[in-house]
C-alpha positions, -999 to 999 in steps of 0.1 A, spaced: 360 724 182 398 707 189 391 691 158 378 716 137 411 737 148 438 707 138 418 704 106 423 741 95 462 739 112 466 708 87 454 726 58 472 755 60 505 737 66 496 723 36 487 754 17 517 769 29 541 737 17 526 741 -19 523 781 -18 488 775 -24 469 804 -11 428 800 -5 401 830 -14 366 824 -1 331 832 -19 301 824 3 266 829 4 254 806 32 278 805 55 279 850 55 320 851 64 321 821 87 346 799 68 368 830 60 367 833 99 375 794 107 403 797 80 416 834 93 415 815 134 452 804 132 486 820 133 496 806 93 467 821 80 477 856 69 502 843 47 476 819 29 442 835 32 440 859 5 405 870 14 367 865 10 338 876 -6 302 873 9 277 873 -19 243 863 -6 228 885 -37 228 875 -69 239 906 -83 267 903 -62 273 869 -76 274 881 -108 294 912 -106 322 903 -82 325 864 -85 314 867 -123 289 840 -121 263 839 -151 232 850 -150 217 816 -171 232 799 -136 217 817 -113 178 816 -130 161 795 -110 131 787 -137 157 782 -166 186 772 -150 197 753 -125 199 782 -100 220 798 -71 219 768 -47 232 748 -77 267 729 -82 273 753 -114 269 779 -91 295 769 -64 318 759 -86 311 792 -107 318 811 -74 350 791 -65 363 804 -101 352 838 -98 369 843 -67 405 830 -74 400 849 -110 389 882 -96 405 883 -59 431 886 -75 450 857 -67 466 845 -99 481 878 -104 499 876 -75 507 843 -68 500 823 -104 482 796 -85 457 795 -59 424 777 -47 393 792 -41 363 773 -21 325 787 -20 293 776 -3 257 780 -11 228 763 0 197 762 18 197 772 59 172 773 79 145 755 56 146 762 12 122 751 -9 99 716 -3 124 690 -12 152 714 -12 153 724 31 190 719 43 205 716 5 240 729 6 269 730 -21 305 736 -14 327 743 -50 363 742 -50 385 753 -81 420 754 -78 454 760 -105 480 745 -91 513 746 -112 502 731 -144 470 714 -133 433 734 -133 411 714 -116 375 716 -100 353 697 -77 318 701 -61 299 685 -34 267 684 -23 256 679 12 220 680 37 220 697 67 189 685 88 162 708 89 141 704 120 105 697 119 101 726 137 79 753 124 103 784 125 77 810 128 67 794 164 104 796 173 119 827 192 144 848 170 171 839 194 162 801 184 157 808 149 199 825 149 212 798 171 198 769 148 212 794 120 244 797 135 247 757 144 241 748 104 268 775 89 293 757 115 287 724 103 287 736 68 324 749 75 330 723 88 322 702 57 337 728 39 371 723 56 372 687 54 364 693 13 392 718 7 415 696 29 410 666 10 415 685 -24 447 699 -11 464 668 2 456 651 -31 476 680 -48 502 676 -20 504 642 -27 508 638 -63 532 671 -59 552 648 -40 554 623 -59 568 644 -89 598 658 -66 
């Protein structure tokens, strides 16, 4: 937990060097990277918000993500890296963000917890999409949480949100260490512009 806390302090003295402020969009994670990210005294200043859109109407009609991305027979779908990175754009472009700050970074998650479709159980996708000065820029990864063998309908409820809880955690985890990466690239180059 120490580390997860240095992590978010080093990426919002980051954030705050660059004026880079962050907006969240996730759907797996319900709120909990909004929450790692709001944990730390810096963070009003560079956490704009967050959006939880486990729906896909919500999807669409707050992070603007199209429908065609979201079809899971004709298009890739919502636990898709079109969608998280669709998600990452619609939050900085409708939170808000560029019309108060010109620049900013949004980050979203989506995936898989607590089991998905065979082949897909555990599948995860963080998006980030960032303007920063005169650079627009996107990335996506995808990452596996492991999915017990366990069958979850033998397992208490109690068991069931625990394991639920343990996977968001290491998503923001991953999620942090994505974002954190993206940003010190921008810090670095920034730098070396000065």
């Amino acid at each position: 937990m120490q580390r997860v806390h240095n992590c978010i302090h080093g990426l919002l003295c980051i954030l705050e060097r660059l004026s880079l402020p962050v907006i969240t969009a996730e759907s797996c994670t319900s709120g909990a990277l909004a929450s790692a990210l709001s944990s730390r005294p810096k963070s009003p200043t560079m956490l704009l918000g967050g959006i939880v859109a486990y729906s896909n109407s919500i999807k669409e009609r707050m992070l603007s993500v199209n429908p065609s991305i979201l079809d899971e027979k004709e298009g890739p779908g919502e636990v898709s890296k079109e969608c998280a990175l669709a998600m990452a754009r619609g939050a900085i472009q409708h939170g808000g963000m560029l019309d108060i700050r010109g620049q900013g970074i949004g980050i979203s998650t989506t995936g898989f917890l607590n089991g998905g479709p065979p082949g897909r159980e555990g599948e995860v996708w963080i998006g980030c999409y960032w303007r920063f000065k005169d650079k627009i820029g996107s990335r996506a990864e995808q990452f596996w949480v492991k999915c017990e063998e366990d069958n979850i309908e033998k397992q208490s409820h109690d068991e069931v949100a625990d394991k639920r809880d343990q996977e968001k955690h290491w998503v923001v985890d991953k999620a942090l260490n994505v974002i954190l990466e993206v940003v010190a690239d921008l810090d670095k180059s920034d730098s070396r512009r000065r």
